[in-house]
Structures are given as C-alpha cells and as structure tokens.
N, C-alpha and C positions, 0 to 999 in steps of 0.2 A: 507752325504752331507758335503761339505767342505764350511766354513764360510769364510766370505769376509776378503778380507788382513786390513779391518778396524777394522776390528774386533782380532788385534792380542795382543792386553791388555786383551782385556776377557780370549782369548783362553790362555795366560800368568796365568792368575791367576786361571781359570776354572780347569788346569791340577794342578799348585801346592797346590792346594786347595784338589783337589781329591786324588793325592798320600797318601797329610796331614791323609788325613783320612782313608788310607789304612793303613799308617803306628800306627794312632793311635790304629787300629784295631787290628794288628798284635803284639804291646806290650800288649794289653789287652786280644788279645786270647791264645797268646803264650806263659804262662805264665810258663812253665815247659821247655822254655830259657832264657839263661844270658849270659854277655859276649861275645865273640865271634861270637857264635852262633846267639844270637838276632842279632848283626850288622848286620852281614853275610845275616840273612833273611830280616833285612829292606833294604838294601843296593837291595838288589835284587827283592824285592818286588816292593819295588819305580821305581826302572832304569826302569824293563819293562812294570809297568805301562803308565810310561812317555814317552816311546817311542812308545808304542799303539795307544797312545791317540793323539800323536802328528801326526802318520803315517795317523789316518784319520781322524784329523783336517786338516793339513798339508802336505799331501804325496810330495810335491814337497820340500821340505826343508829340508838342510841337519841340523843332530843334532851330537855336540859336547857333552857326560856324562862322567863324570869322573867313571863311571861304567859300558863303554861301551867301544868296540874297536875303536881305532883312526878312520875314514876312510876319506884318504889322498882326497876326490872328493870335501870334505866341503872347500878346499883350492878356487875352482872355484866357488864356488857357491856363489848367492847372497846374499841369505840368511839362515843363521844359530843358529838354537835354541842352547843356552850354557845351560847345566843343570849339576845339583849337586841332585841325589835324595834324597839322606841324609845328609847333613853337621851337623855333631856332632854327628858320631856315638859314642863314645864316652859317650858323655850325653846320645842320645838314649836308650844308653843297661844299664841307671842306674835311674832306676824307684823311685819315680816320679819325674826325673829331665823334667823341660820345655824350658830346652837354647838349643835346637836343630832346624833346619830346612829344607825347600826343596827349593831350586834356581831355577828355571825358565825363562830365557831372551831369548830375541829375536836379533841380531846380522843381520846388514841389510847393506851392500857396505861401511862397514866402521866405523856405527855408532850401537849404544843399540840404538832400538828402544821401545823397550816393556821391559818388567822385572817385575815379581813378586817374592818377599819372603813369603813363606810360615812357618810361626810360630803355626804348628798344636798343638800342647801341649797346647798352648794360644788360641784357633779358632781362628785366626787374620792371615788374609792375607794383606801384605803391598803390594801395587801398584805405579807402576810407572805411570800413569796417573791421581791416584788421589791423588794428594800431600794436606796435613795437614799443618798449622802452626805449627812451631818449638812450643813447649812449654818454658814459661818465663825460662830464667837461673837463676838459686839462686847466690845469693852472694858465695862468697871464691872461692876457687884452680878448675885450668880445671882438668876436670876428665876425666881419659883417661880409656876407655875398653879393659882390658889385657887377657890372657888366665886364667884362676882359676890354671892350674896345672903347670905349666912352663911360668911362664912372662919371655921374653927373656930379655936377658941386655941388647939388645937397648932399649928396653921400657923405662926399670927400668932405664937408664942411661937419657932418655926422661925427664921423668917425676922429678928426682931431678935437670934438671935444667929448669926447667918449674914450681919447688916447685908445682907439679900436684899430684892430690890422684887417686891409679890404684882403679879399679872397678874389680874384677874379675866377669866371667863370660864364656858361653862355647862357642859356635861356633862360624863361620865368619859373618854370615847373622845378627846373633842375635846382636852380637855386632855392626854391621854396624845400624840395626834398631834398636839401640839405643841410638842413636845419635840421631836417628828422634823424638823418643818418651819423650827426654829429661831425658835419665838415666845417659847415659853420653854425655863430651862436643866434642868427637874425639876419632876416631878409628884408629893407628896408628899399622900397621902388617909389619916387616923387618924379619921376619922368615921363607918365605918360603910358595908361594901358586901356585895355579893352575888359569888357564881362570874362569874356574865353580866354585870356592871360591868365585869370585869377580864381577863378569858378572851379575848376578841378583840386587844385592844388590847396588853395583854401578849404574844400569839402575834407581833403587826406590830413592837412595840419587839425581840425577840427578834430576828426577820427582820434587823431593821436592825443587830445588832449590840449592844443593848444590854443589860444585864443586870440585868431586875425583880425586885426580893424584895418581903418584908413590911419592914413598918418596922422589927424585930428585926434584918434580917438574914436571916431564914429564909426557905427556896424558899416558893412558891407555889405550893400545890395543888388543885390539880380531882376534880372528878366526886366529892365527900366526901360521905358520908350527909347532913352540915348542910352546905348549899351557902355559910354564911354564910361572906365572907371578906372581916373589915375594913378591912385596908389595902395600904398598895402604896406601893411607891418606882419611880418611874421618872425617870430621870438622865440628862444626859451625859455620856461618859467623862470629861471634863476638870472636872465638879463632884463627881462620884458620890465619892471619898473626901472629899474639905468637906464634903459633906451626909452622909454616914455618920458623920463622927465627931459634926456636932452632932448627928447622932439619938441616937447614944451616950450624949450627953453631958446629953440632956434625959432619957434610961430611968430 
C-alpha cells in the first residue's frame, strides 16, 4: 500500500532510518571486511535497499543515487527522491568511526520538499519537518566543519581570514548536522560535490530555518541534467553575514 504524498517526511526518514540500520548491521556482521571491500558492501547494501523501499512507498517517483544509473526520465518528472546511501564511506570502512551517513530527499517542481539525514552510528535521524532550536553559541572564533583528511585551501584560506577554528570531522551530512546540533558555527564545501551530497541535508538545514546557497551566493539547484553541484554554505544566522562577506572577499 502506497502512503499519502503527506506523508513524505515519514516515508523521508522511515527509509534512511531503515538503510541506517542495515548498514549498521552489515559492519557489525561483516566483520572478516575492511576497506574497500566494506564500502563496496555498504554502498550496495544501502542503494538497493533504498530504492526498494522507495519503489513501494513510491512507485510513481523517479530516484536520483549516487549509486545508481542516471536515468535521463527524472529530468520530466515531478518528483524526485535525491539519495546518497552512504556518505562517508570512508569513515564507514573504519570501525568505530560514527561521522558517516545516509541522505534521503524528496525533490518536487523545483523545490526540497522533504529531507532526512540519517546519522545511524549515532541512532539520530535529522528531519526536515521537525526542526530544533539551534543550540546557544559559545563565545570566541566561528568554527567552521572541514574534512579530517584533506581541508582544502579554500577552507584553510576561509578560516585565517575569519581568524575561524577548523573542526575536523567526516562526511557531508555529518558536517551539515552539525551546524544544527551546535558543534559547529558553518559548513563551508568548494571541493567538489554531487546533487545527493547536498540535497538531504540542505532540505534538514532549510527545516531548521537556515538558509543554504552556493558559495557565490546563488540558490542551489536539483534534479539538473549534470547533477554536479560543487559547493555549499551552510551557517548560522549569527555567522552567515561574517562568513558571506569573507566569501566575498576571497571571489
């Protein structure tokens, strides 16, 4: 039985909630894999869970996975689930890291209308419908959430003229929900992403009240023929003009 289109937060967070847990499953049973290997079976474990589960929640909707083939029909369609089943494979395949997750959005004539981040390592699913108050900011320097293994030099050129402290940490999602959770004050990415990096997590900051562009300043758009889409600002209201003008100011 297919659930009512009101229902597409639940169906959002029901499915990255359920991957969550397949994948925690799959590093806890598979434990004679590492490396490659593990990714390789989470990455695959997830995709087709997710697109199961979507076919009959869903059947009329096309889906965008970064672990799935393009198919050029989602271009007409109105609506389109963007999904990442694993962001931070990486962290994934390195036991017991928990900065990994699963992206989930819903993508509707233009706009995210649904989004969930699944942070299974943590049990905590973020939703875009149920937004939290930010947590108080502490005194001193904005902090900005970088990659742990390679901060690029735009960050690092970022943040010494923002006199900001990088936070490292692993994935897209994790870092975007941690802006929410107040670990850090802004998620700043000029390296290089895809729609299903940003499309969940963007939908969740939205939720919360926040307002994600590109680094330019320009909206961020989905469901494009070239799904590439390299960067993103995500902020809190009390940094988002400081970190806009140094982005400015480094263009």
């Amino acid at each position: 039985m297919t659930d009512s289109p009101a229902d597409d937060h639940e169906v959002a967070a029901a499915v990255a909630a359920e991957a969550g847990r397949a994948l925690v499953a799959v590093r806890a049973e598979r434990t004679d894999l590492d490396g490659a290997d593990l990714k390789d079976l989470g990455d695959r474990t997830s995709h087709e869970l997710i697109v199961r589960l979507l076919a009959e929640r869903r059947p009329d909707d096309a889906v965008l996975s970064e672990e799935g083939a393009d198919d050029p029909r989602r271009l007409a369609a109105h609506r389109v689930w963007i999904v990442d089943p694993l962001d931070g494979t990486r962290e994934f395949s390195e036991r017991p890291r928990d900065d990994w997750a699963v992206h989930v959005a819903l993508w509707e004539d233009g706009s995210l209308v649904a989004g969930a981040v699944g942070l299974p390592a943590r049990d905590v699913v973020h939703r875009m419908d149920r937004p939290a108050d930010l947590p108080p900011r502490p005194d001193g320097p904005v902090r900005l959430a970088v990659s742990r293994s390679r901060p690029p030099a735009f960050v690092v050129e970022l943040a010494e003229r923002l006199g900001a402290e990088l936070v490292p940490m692993g994935s897209a999602g994790v870092k975007a929900m941690a802006v929410l959770d107040g670990t850090v004050d802004a998620y700043v990415h000029a390296g290089g992403q895809y729609e299903w990096d940003s499309a969940a997590p963007v939908a969740v900051a939205i939720g919360h009240g926040l307002a994600p562009t590109r680094v330019d300043g320009s909206p961020l758009e989905y469901n494009r023929e070239n799904p590439w889409l390299p960067d993103l600002v995500v902020a809190r209201p009390e940094v988002l003009a400081e970190v806009r003008a140094a982005l400015d100011a480094l263009a």
